[in-house]
Biopython code that builds the backbone (N, CA, C, O; Angstrom):
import numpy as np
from Bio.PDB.StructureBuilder import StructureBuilder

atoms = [
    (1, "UNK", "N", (24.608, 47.613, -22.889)),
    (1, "UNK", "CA", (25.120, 46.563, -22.031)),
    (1, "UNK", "C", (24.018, 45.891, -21.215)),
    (1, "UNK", "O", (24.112, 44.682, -21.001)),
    (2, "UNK", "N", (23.202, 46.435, -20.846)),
    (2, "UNK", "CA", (21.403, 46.131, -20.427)),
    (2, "UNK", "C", (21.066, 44.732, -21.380)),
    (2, "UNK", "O", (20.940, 43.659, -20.790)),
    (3, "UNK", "N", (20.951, 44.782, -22.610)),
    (3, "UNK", "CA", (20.731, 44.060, -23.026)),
    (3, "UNK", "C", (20.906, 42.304, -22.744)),
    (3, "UNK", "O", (20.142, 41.483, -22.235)),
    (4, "UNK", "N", (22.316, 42.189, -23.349)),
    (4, "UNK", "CA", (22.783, 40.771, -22.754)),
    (4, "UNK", "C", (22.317, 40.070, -21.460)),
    (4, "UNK", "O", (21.921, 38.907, -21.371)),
    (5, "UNK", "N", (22.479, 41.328, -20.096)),
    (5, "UNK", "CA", (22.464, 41.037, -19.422)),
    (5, "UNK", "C", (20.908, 39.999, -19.273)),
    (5, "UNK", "O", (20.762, 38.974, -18.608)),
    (6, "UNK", "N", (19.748, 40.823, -20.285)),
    (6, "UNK", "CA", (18.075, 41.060, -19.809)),
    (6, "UNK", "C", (18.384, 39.274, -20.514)),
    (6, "UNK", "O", (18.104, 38.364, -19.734)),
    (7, "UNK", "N", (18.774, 38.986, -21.515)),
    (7, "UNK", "CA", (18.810, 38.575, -22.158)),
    (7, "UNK", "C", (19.198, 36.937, -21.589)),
    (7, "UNK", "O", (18.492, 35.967, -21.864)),
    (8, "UNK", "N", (20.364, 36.868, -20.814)),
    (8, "UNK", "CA", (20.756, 35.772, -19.922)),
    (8, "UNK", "C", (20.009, 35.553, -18.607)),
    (8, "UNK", "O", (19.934, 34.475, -18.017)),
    (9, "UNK", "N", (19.488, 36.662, -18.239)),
    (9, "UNK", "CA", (18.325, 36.344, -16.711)),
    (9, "UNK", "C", (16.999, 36.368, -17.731)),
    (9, "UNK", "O", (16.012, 36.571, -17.024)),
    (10, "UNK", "N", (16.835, 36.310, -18.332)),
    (10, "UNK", "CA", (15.462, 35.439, -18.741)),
    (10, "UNK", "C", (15.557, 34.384, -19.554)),
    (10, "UNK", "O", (14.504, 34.098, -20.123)),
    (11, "UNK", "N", (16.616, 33.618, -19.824)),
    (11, "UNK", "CA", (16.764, 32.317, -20.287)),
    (11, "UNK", "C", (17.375, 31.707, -19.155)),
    (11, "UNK", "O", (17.270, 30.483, -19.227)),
    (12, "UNK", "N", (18.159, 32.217, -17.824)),
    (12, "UNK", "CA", (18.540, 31.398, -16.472)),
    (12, "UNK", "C", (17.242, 30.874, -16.185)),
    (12, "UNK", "O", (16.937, 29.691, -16.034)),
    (13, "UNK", "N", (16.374, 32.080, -16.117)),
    (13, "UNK", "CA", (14.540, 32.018, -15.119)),
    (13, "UNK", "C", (13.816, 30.881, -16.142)),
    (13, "UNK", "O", (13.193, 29.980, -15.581)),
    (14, "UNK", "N", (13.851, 30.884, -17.068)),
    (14, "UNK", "CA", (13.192, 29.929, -18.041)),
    (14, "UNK", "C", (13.753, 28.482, -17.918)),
    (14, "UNK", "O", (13.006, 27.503, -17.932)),
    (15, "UNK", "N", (14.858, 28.411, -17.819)),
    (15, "UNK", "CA", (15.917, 27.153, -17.567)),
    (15, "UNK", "C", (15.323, 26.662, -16.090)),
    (15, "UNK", "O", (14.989, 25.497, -15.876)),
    (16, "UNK", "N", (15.252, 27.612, -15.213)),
    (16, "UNK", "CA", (15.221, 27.224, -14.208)),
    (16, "UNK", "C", (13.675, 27.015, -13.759)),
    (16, "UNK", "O", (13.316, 26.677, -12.631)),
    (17, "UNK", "N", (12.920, 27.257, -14.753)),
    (17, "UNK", "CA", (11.464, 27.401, -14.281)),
    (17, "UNK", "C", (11.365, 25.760, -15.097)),
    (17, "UNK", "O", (10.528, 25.055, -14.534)),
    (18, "UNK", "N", (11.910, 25.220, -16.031)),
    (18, "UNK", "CA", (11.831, 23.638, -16.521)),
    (18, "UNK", "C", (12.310, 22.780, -15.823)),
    (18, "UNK", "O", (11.874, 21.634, -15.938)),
    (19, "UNK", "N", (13.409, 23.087, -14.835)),
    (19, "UNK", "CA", (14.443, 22.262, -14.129)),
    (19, "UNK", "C", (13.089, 21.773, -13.190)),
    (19, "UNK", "O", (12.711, 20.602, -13.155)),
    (20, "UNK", "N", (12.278, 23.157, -12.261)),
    (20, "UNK", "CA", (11.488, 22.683, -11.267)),
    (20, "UNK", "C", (10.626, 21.714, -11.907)),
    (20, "UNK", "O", (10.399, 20.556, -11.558)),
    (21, "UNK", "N", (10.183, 22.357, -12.888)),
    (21, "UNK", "CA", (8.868, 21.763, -13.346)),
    (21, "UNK", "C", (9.363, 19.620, -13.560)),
    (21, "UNK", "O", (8.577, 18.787, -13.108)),
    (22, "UNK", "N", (10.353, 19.291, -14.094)),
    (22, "UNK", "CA", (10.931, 18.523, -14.312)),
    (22, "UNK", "C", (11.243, 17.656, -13.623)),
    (22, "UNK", "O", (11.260, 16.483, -13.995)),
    (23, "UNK", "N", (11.750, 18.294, -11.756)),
    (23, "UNK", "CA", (12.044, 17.775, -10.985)),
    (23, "UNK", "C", (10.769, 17.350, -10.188)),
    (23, "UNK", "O", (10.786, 16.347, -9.474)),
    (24, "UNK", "N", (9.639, 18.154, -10.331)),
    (24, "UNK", "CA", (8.025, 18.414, -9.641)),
    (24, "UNK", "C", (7.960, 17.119, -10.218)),
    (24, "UNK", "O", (8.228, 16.192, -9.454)),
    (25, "UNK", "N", (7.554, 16.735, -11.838)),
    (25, "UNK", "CA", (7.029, 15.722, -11.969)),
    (25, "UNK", "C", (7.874, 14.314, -11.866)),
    (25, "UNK", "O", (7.271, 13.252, -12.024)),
    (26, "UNK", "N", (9.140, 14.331, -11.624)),
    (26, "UNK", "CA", (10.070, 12.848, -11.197)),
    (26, "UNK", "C", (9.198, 12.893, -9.411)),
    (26, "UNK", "O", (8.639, 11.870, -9.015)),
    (27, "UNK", "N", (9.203, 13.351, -9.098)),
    (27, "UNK", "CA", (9.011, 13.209, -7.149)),
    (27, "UNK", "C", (7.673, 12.929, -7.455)),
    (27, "UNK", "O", (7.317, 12.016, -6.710)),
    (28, "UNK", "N", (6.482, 13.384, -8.421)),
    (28, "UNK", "CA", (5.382, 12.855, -8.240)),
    (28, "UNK", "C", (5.243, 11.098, -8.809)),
    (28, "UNK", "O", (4.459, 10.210, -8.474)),
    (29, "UNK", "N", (5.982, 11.113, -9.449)),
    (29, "UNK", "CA", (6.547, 9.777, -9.923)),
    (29, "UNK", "C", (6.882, 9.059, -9.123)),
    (29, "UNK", "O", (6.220, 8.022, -9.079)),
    (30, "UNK", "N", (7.934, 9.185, -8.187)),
    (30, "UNK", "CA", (8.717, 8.620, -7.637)),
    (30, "UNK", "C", (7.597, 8.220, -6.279)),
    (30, "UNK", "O", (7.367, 7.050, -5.971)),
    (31, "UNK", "N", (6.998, 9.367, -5.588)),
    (31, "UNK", "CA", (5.999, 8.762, -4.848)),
    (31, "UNK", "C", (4.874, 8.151, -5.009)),
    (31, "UNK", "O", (4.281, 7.532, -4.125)),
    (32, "UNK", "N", (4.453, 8.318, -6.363)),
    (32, "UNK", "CA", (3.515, 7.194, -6.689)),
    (32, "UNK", "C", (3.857, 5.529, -6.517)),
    (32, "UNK", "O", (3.170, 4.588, -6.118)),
    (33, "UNK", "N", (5.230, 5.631, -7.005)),
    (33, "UNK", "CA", (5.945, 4.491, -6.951)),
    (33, "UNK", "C", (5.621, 3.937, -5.580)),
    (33, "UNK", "O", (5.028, 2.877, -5.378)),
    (34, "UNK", "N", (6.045, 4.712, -4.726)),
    (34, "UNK", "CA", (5.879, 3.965, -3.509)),
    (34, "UNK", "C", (4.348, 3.929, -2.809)),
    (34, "UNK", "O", (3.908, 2.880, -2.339)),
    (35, "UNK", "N", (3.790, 4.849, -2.794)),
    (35, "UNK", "CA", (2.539, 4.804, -2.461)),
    (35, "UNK", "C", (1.572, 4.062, -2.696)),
    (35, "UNK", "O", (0.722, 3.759, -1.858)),
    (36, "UNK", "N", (1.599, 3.614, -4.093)),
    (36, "UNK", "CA", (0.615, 2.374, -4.346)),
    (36, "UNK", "C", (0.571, 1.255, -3.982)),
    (36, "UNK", "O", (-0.450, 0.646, -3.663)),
    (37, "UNK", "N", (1.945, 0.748, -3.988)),
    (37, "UNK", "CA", (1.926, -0.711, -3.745)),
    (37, "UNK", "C", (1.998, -1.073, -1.796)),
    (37, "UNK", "O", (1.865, -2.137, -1.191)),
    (38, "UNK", "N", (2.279, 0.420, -1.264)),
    (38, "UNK", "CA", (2.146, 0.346, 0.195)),
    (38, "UNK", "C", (0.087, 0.391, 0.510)),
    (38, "UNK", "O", (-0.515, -0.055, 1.487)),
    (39, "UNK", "N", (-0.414, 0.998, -0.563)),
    (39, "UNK", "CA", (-1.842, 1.045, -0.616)),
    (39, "UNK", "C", (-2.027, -0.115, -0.081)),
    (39, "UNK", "O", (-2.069, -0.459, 1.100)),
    (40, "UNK", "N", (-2.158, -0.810, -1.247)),
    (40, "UNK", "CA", (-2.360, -2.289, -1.171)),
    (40, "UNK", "C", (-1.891, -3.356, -0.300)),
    (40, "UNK", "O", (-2.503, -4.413, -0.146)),
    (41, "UNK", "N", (-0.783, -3.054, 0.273)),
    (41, "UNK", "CA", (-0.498, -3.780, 1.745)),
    (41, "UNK", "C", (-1.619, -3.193, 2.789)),
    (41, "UNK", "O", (-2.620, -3.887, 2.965)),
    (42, "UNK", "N", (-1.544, -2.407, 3.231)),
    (42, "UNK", "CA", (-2.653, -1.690, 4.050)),
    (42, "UNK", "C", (-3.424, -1.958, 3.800)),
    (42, "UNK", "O", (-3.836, -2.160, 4.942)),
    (43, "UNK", "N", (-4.517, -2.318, 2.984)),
    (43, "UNK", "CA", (-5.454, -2.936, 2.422)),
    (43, "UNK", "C", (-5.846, -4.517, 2.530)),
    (43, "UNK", "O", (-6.948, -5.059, 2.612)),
    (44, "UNK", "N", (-5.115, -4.809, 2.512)),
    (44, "UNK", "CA", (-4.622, -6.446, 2.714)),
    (44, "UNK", "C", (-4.239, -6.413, 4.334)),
    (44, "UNK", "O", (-4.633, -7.308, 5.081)),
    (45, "UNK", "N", (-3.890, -5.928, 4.540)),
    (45, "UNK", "CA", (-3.727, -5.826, 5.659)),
    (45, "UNK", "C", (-4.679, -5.798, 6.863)),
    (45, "UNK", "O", (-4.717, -6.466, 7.897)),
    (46, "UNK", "N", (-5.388, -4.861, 6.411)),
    (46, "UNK", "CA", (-6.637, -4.959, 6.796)),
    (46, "UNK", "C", (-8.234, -5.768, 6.761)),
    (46, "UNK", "O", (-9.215, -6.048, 7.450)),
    (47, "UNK", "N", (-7.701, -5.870, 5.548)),
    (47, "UNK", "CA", (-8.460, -7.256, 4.978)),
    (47, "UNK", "C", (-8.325, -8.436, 6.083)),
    (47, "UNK", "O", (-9.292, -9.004, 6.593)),
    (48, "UNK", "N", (-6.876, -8.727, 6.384)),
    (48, "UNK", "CA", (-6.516, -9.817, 7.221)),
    (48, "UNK", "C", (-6.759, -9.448, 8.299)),
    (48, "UNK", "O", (-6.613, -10.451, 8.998)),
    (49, "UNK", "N", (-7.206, -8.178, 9.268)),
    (49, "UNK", "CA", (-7.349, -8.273, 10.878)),
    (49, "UNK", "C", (-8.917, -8.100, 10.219)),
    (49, "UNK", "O", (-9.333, -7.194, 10.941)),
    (50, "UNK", "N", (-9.699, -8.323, 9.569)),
    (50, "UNK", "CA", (-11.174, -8.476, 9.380)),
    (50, "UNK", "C", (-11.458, -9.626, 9.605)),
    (50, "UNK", "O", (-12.563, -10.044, 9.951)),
    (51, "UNK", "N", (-10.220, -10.405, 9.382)),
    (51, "UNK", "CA", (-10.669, -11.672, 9.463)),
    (51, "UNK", "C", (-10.771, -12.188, 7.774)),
    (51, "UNK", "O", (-10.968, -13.402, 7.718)),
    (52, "UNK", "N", (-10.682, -11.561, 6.482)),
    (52, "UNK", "CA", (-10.838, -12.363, 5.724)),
    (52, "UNK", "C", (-9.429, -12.815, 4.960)),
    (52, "UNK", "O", (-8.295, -12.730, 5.429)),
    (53, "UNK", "N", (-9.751, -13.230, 3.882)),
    (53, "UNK", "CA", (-8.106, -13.458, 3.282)),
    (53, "UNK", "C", (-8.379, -13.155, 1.941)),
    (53, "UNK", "O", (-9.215, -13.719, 1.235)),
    (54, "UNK", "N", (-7.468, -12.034, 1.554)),
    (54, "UNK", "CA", (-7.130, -11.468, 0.683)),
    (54, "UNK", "C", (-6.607, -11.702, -0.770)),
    (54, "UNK", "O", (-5.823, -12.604, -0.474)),
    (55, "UNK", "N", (-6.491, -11.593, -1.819)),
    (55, "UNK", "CA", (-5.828, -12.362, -2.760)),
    (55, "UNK", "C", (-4.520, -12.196, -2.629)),
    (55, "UNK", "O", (-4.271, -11.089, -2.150)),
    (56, "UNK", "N", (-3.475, -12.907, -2.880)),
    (56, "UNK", "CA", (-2.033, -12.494, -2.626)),
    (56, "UNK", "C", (-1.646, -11.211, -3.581)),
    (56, "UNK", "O", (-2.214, -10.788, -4.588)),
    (57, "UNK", "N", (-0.575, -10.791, -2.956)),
    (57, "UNK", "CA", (-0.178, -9.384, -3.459)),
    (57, "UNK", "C", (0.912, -9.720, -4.100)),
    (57, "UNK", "O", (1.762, -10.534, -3.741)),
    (58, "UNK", "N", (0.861, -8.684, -5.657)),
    (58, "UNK", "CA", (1.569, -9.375, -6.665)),
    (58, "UNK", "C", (2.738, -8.168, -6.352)),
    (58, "UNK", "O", (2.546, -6.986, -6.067)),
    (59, "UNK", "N", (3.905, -8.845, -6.497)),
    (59, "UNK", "CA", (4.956, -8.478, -6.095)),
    (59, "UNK", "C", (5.737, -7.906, -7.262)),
    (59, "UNK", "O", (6.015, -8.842, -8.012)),
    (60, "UNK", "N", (6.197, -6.780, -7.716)),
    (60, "UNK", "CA", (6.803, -6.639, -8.699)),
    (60, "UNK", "C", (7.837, -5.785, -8.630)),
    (60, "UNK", "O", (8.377, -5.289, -9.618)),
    (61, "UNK", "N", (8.269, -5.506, -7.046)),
    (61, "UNK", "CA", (9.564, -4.524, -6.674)),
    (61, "UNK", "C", (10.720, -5.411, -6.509)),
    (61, "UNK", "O", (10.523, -6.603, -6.270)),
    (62, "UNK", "N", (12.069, -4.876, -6.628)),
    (62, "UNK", "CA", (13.147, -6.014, -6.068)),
    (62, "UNK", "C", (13.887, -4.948, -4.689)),
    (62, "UNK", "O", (15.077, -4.719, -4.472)),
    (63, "UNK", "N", (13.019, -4.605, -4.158)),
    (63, "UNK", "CA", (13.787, -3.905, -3.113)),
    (63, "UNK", "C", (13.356, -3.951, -1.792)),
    (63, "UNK", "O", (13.469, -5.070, -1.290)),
    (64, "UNK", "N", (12.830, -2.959, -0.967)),
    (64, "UNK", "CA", (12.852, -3.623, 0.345)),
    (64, "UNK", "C", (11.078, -3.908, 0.869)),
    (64, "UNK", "O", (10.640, -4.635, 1.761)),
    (65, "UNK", "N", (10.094, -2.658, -0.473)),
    (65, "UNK", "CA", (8.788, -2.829, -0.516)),
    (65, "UNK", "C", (8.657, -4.404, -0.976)),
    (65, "UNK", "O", (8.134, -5.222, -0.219)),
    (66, "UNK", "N", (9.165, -4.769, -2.261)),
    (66, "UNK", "CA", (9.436, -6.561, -2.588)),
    (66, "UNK", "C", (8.812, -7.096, -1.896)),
    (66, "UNK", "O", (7.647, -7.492, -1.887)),
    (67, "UNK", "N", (10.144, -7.137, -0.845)),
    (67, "UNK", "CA", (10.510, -8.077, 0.263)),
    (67, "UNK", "C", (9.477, -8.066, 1.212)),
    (67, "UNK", "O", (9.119, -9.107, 1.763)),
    (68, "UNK", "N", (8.842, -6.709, 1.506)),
    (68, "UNK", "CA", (7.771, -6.830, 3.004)),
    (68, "UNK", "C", (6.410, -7.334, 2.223)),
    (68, "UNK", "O", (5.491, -7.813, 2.887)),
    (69, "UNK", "N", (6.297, -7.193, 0.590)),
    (69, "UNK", "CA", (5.180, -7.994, 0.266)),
    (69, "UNK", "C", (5.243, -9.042, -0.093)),
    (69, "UNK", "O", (4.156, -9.512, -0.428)),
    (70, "UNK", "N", (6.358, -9.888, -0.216)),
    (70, "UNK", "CA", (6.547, -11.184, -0.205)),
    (70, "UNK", "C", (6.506, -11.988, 1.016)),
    (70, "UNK", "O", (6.222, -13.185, 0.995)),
    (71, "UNK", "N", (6.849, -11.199, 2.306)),
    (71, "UNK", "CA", (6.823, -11.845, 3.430)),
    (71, "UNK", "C", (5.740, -11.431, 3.865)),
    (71, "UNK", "O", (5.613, -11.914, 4.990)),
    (72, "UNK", "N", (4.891, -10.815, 3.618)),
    (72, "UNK", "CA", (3.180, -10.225, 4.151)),
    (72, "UNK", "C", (2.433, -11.610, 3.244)),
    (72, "UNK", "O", (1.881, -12.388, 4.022)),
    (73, "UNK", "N", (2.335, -12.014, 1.802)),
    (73, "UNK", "CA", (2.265, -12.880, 1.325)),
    (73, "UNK", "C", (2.497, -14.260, 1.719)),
    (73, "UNK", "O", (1.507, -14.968, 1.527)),
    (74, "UNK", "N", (3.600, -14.913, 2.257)),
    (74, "UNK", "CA", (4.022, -15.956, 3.226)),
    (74, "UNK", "C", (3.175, -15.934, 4.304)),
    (74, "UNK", "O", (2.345, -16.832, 4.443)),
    (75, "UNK", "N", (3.301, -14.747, 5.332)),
    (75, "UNK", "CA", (2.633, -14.750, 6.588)),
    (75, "UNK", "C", (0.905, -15.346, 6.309)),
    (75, "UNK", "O", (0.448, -16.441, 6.638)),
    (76, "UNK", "N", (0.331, -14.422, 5.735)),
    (76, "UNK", "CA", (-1.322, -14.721, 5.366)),
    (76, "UNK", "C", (-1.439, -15.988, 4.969)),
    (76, "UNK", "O", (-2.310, -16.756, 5.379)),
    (77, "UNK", "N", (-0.408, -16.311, 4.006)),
    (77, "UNK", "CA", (-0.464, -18.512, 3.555)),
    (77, "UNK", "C", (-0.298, -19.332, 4.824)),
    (77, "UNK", "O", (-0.976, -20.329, 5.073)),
    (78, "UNK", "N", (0.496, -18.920, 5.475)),
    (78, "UNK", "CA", (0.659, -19.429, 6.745)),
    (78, "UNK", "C", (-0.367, -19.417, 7.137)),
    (78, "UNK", "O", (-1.108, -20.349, 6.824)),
    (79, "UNK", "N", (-0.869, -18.320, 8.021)),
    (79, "UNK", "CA", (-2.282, -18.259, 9.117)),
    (79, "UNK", "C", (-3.702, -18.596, 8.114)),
    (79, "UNK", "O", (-4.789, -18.717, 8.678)),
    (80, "UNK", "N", (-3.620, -18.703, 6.953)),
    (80, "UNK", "CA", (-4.582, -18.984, 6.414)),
    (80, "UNK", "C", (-4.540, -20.915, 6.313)),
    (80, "UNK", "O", (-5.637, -21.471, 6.270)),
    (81, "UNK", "N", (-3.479, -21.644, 6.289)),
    (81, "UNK", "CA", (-2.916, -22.937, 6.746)),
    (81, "UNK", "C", (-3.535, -22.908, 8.264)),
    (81, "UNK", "O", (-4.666, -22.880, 8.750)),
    (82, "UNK", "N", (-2.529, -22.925, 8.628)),
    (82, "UNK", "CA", (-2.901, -22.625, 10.401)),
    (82, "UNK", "C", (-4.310, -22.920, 10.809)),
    (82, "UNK", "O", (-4.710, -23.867, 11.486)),
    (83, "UNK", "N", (-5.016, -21.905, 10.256)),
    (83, "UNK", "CA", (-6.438, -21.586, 10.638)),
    (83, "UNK", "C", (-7.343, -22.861, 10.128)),
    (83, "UNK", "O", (-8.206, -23.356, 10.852)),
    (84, "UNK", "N", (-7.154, -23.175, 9.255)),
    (84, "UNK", "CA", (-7.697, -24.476, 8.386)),
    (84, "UNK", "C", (-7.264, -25.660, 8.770)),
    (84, "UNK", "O", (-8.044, -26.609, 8.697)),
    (85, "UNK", "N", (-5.931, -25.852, 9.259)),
    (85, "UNK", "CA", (-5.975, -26.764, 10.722)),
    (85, "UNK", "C", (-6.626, -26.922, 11.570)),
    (85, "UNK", "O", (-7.419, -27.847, 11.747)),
    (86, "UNK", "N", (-6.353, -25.876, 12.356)),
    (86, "UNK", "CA", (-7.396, -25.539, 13.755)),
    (86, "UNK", "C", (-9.004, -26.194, 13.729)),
    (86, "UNK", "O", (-9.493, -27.127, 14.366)),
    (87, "UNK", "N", (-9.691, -25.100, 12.508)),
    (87, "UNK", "CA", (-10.640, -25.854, 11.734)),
    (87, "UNK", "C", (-11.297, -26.944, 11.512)),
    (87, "UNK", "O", (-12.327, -27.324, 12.069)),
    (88, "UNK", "N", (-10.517, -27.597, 10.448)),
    (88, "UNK", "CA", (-9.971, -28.930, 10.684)),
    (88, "UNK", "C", (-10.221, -29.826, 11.885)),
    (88, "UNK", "O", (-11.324, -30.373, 11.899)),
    (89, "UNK", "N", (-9.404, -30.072, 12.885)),
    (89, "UNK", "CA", (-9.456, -30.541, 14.021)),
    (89, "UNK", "C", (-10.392, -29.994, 14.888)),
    (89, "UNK", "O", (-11.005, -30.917, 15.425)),
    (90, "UNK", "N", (-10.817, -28.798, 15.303)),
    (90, "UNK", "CA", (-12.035, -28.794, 15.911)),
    (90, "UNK", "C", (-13.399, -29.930, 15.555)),
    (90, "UNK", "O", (-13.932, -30.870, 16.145)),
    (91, "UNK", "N", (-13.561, -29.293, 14.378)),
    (91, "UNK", "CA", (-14.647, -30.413, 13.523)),
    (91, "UNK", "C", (-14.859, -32.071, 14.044)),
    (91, "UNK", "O", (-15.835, -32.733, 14.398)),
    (92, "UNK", "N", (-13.452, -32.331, 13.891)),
    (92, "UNK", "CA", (-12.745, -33.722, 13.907)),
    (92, "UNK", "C", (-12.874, -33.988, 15.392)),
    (92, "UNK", "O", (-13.007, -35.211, 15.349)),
    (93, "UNK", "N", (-12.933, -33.624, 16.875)),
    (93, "UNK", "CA", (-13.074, -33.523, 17.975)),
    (93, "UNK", "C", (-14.537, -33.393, 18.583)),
    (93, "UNK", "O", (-15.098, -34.017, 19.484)),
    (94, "UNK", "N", (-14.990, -32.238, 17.667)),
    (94, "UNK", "CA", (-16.897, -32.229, 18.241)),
    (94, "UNK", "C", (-17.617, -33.146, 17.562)),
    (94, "UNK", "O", (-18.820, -33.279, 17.791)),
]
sb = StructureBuilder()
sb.init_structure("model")
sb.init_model(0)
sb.init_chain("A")
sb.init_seg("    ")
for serial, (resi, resn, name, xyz) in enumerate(atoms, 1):
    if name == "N":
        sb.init_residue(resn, " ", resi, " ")
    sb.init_atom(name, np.array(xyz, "f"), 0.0, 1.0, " ", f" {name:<3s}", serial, name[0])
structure = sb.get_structure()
């Protein structure tokens, strides 16, 4: 009766040693997902309090990362406008 038993707890432990392994590599997945493309805001980001301007950030999420790099994208076109005004008209004044 030993048997069966040995027999079902080492195919549970095996089952269950793929489940982790399985689930380990979706979450390393899943945070890559997010981690990179937040890289690259931060980056840009920084880029922009350096003072320079960055290439726009290519957007390829439809969710809420998307959205803050589409509107991080807008903002920098803006102040990069803005600034080239300012620019602009200084020049035009001295």
């Amino acid at each position: 009766m030993a048997v069966p038993y040995r027999a079902f707890s080492s195919s549970f432990i095996a089952l269950l040693l793929v489940s982790v392994l399985i689930t380990g590599l979706f979450a390393r997945g899943f945070a890559r997902g997010l981690s990179k493309p937040m890289d690259e805001l931060v980056h840009a980001a920084q880029a922009v309090r350096d003072g320079e301007w960055p290439e726009l950030l290519e957007v390829q999420r439809d969710d809420e990362l998307g959205l803050l790099q589409s509107v991080f994208n807008d903002m920098t076109t803006a102040l990069r406008k803005s600034q080239e005004r300012m620019l602009s008209w200084l020049t035009q004044t001295l």
